[in-house]
C-alpha positions as CSV (number, residue, x, y, z in Angstrom):
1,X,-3.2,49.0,-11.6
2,X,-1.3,46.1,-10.2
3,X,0.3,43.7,-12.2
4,X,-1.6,40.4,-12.2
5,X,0.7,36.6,-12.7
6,X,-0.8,33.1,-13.5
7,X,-0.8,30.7,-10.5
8,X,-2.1,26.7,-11.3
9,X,-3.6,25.2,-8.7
10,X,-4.1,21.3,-8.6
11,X,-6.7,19.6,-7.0
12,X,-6.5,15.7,-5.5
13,X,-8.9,13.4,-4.1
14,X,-11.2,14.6,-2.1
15,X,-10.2,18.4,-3.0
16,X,-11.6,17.7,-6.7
17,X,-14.8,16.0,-5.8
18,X,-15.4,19.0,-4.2
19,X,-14.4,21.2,-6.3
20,X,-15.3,19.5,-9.5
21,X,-12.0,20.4,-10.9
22,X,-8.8,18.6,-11.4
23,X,-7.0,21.9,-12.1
24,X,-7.6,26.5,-12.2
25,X,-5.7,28.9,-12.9
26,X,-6.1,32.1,-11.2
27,X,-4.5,35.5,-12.0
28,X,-2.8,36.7,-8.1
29,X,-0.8,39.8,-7.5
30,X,2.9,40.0,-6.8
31,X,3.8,39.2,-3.1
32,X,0.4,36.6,-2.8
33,X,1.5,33.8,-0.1
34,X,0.3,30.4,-0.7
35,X,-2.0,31.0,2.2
36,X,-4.1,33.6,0.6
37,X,-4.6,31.2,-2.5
38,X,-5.1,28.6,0.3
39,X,-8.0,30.8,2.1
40,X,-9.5,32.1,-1.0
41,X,-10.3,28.9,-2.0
42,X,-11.8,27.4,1.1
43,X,-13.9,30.9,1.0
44,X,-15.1,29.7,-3.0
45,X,-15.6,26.4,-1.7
46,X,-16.7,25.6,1.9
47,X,-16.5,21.8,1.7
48,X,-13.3,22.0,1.7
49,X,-12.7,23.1,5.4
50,X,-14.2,20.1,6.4
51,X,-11.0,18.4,5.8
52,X,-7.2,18.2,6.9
53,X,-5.7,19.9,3.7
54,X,-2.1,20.2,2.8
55,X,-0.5,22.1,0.3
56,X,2.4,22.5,-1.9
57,X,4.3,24.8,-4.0
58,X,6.0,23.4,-7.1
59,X,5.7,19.9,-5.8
60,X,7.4,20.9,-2.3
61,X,5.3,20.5,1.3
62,X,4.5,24.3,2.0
63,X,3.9,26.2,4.7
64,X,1.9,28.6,3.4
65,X,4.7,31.5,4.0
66,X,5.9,31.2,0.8
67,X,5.5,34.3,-1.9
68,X,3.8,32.8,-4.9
69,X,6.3,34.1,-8.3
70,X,4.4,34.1,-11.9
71,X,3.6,30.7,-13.2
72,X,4.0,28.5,-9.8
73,X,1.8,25.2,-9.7
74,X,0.0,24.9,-6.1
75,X,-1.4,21.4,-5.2
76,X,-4.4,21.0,-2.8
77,X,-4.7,17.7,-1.0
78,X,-6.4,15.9,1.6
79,X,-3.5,14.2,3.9
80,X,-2.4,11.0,2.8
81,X,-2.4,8.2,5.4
82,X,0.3,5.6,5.1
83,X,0.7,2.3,6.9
């Protein structure tokens, strides 16, 4: 059986209202992109597809290419409009 590791995955503004969740863990195998975590979570949570979502890997912009290692922290956030 596969070996399972510990991502966090943050949730801000609009991402935890509709989530009702500021913060999960979930247990991924090895070689998981962001993306999957990413398309999982739009599949738990539907809302979520109704917005322009970015994402980041240990406080860095992601792509969604990147392969997720034990213990990372992905953040889930609406886009942030600046003026």
């Amino acid at each position: 059986r596969a070996q399972l590791m510990p991502v966090q995955v943050l949730f801000f503004g609009a991402t935890a209202v509709i989530t009702g969740k500021r913060r999960v863990e979930v247990d991924l195998p090895a070689d998981t992109k962001a993306r999957d975590v990413f398309d999982r979570l739009i599949a738990d949570h539907p809302r979520l597809a109704a917005h322009k979502l970015h994402l980041s890997v240990n406080q860095q912009y992601a792509t969604g290419d990147e392969i997720l290692n034990d213990g990372d922290e992905i953040a889930i956030f609406t886009a942030v409009s600046g003026g």
